[in-house]
N, CA and C atoms as an extended XYZ file, in Angstrom:
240
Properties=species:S:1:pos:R:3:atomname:S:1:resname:S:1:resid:I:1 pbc="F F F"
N        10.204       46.377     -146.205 N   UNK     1
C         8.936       46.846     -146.694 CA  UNK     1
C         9.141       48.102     -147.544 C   UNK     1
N         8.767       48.070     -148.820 N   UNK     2
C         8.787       49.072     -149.880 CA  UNK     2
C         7.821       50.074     -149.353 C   UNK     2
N         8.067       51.857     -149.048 N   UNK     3
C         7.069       52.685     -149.008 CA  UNK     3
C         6.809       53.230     -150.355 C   UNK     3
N         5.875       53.310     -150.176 N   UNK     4
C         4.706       53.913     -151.540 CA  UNK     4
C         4.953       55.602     -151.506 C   UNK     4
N         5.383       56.330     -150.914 N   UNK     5
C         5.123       57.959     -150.626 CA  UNK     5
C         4.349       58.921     -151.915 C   UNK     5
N         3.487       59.596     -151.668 N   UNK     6
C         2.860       60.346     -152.373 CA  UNK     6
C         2.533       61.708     -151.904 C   UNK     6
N         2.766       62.888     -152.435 N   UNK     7
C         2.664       63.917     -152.092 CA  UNK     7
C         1.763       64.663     -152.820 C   UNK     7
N         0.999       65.303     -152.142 N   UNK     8
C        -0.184       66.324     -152.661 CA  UNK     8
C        -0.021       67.559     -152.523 C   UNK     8
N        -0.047       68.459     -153.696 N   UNK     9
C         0.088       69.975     -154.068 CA  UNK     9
C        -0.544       70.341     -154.807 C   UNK     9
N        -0.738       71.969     -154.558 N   UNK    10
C        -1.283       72.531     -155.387 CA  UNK    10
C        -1.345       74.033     -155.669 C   UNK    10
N        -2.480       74.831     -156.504 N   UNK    11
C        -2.093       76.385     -156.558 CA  UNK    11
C        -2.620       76.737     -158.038 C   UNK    11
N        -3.120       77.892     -157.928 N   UNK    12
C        -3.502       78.488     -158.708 CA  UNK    12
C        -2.956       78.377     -160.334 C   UNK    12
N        -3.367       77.944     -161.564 N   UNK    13
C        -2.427       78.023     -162.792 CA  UNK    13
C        -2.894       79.195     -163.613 C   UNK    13
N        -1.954       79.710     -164.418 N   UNK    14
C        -2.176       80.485     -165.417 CA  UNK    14
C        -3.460       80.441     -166.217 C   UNK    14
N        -3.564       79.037     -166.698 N   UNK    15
C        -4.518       78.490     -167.523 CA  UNK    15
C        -5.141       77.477     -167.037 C   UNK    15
N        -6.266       77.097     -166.934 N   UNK    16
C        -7.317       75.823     -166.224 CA  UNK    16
C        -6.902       74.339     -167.547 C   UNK    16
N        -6.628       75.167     -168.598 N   UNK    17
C        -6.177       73.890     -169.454 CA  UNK    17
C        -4.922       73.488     -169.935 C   UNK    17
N        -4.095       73.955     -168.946 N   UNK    18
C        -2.775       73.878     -168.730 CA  UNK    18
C        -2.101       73.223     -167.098 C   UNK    18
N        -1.012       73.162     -166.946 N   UNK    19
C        -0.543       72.767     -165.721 CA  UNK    19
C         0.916       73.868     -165.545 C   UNK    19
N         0.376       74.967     -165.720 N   UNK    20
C         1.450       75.916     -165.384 CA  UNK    20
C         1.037       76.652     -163.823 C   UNK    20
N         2.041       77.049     -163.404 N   UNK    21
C         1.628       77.557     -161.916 CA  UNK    21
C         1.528       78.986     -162.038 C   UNK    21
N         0.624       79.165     -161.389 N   UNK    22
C         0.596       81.378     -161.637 CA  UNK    22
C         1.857       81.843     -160.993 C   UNK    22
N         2.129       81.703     -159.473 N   UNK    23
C         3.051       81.699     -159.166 CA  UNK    23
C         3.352       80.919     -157.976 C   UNK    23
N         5.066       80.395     -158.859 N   UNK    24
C         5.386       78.959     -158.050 CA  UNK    24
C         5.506       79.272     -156.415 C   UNK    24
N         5.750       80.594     -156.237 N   UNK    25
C         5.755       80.405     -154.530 CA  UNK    25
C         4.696       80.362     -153.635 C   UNK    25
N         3.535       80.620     -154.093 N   UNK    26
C         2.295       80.125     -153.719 CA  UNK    26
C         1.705       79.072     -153.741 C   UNK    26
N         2.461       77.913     -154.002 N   UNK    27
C         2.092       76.663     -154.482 CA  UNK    27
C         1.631       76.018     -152.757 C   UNK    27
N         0.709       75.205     -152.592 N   UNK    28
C         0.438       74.983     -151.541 CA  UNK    28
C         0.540       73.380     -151.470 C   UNK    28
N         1.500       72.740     -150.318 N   UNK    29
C         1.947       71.577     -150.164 CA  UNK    29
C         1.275       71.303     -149.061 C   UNK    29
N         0.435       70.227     -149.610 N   UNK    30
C        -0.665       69.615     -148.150 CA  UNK    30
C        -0.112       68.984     -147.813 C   UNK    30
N         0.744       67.857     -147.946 N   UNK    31
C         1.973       66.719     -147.667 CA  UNK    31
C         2.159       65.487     -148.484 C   UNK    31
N         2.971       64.758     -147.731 N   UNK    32
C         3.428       63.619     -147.684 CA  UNK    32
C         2.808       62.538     -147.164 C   UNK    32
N         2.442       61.515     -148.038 N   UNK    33
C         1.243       60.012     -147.633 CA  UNK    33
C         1.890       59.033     -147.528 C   UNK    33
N         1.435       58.247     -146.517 N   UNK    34
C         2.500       57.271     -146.748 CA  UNK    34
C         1.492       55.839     -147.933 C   UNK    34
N         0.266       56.038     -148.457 N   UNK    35
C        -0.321       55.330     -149.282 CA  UNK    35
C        -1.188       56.291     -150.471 C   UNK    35
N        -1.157       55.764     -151.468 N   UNK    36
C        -2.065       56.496     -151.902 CA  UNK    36
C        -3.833       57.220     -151.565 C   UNK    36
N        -4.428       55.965     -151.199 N   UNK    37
C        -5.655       55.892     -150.611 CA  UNK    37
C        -5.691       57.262     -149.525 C   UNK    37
N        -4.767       57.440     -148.773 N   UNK    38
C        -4.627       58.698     -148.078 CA  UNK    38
C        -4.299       60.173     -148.775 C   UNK    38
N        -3.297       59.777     -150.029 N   UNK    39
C        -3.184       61.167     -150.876 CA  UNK    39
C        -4.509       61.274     -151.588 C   UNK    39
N        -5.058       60.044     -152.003 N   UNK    40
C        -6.178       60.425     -152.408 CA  UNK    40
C        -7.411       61.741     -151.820 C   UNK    40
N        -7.311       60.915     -150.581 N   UNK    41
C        -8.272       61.870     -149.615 CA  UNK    41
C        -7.941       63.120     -149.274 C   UNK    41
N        -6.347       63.126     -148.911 N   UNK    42
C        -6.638       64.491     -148.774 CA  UNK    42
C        -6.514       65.964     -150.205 C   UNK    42
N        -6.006       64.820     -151.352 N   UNK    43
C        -6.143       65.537     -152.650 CA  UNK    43
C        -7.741       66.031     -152.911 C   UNK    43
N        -8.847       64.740     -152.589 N   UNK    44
C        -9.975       65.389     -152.753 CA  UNK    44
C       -10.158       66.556     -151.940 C   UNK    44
N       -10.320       66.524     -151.096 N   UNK    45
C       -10.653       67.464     -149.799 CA  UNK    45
C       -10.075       69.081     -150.620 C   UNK    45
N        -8.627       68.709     -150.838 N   UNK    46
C        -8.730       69.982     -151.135 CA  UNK    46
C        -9.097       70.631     -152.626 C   UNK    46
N        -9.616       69.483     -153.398 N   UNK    47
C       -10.102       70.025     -154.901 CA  UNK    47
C       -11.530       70.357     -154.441 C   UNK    47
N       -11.945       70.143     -153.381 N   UNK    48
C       -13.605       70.174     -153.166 CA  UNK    48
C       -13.625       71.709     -152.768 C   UNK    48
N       -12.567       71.703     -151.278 N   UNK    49
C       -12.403       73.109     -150.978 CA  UNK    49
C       -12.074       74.090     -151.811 C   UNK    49
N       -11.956       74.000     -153.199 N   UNK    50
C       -11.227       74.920     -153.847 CA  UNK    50
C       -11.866       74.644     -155.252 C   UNK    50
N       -13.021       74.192     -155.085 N   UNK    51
C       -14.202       74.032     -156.645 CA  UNK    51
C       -14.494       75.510     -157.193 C   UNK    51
N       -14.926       75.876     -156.515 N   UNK    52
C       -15.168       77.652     -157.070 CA  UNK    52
C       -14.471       78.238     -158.242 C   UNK    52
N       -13.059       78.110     -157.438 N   UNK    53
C       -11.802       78.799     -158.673 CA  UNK    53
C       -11.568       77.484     -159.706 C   UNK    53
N       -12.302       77.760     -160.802 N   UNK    54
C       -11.644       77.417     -161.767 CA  UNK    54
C        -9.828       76.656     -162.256 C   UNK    54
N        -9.383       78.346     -161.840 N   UNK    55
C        -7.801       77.694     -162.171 CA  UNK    55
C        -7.365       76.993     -161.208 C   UNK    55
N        -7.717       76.869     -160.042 N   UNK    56
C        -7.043       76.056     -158.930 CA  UNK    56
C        -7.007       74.066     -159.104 C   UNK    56
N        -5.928       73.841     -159.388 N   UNK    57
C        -5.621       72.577     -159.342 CA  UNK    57
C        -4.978       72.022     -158.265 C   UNK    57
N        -4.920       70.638     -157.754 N   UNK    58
C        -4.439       69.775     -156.820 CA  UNK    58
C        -4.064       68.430     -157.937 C   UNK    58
N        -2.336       68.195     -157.266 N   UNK    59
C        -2.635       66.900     -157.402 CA  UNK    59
C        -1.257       65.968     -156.873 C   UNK    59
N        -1.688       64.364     -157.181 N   UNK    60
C        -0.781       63.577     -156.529 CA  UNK    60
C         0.675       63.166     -156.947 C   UNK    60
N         1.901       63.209     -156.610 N   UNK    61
C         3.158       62.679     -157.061 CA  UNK    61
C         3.392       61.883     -156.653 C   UNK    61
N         3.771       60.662     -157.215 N   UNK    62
C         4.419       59.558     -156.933 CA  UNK    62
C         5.500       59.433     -156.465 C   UNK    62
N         5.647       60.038     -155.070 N   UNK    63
C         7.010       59.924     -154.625 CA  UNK    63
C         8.402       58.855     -155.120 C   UNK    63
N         7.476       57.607     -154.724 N   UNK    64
C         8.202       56.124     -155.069 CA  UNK    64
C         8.520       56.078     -156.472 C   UNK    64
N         7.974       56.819     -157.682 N   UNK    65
C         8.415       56.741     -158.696 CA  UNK    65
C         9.517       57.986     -159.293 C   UNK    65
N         9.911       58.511     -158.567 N   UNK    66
C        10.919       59.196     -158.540 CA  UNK    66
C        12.331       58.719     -158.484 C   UNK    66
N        12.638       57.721     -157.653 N   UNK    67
C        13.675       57.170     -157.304 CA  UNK    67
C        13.615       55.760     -157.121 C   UNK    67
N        14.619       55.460     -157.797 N   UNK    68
C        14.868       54.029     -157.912 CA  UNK    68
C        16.326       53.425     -157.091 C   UNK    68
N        15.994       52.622     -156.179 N   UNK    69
C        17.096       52.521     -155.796 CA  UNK    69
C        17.896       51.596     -155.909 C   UNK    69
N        17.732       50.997     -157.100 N   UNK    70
C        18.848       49.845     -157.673 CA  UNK    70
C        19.966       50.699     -158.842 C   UNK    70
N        19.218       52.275     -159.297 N   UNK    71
C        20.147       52.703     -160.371 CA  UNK    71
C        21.301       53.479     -159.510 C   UNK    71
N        22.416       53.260     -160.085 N   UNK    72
C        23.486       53.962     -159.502 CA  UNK    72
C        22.673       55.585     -159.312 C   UNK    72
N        23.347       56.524     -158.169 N   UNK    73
C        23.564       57.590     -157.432 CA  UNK    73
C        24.375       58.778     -159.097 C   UNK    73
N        23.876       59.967     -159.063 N   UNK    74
C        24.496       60.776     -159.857 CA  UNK    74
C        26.129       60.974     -159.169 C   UNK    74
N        26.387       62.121     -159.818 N   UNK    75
C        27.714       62.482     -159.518 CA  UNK    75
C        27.452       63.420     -158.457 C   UNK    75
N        26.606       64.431     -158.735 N   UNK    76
C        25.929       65.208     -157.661 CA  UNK    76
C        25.611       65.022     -156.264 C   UNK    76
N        24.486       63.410     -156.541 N   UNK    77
C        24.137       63.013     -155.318 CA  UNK    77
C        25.188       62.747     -154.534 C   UNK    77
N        26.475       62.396     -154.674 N   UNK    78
C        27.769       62.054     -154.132 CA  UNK    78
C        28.098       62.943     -153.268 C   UNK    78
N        27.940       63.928     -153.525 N   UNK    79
C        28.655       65.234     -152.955 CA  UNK    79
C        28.772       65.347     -151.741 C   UNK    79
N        27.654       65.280     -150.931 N   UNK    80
C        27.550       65.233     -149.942 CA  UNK    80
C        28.217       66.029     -148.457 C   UNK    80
């Protein structure tokens, strides 16, 4: 069974019409989904909680589209 993983973050940006972070160590990681339908929810939740501020953005990563696991491993990943 293929997992879907999606992760939801977020944090204050420089600019509301940008996707820069004010600062990256404040970035706030709500988690790891194992479906979207769930990153969904809790992505809303926290764009609702956080309507006020302007610059504050949330949003979803496609975990599963990050990694592919039919392409060969870097040289890096080897290291181990």
């Amino acid at each position: 069974m293929t997992q879907r993983l999606h992760l939801v973050f977020g944090g204050e940006l420089v600019n509301p019409s940008e996707n820069v972070f004010k600062n990256v160590d404040d970035i706030h990681v709500v988690g790891i989904f194992p479906d979207y339908a769930k990153a969904y929810d809790a992505w809303k939740h926290e764009a609702q909680r956080t309507v006020d501020n302007a610059h504050m953005r949330y949003f979803i990563a496609h975990l599963h589209r990050l990694r592919d696991e039919e392409t060969p491993a870097s040289a890096t990943e080897e290291l181990g």
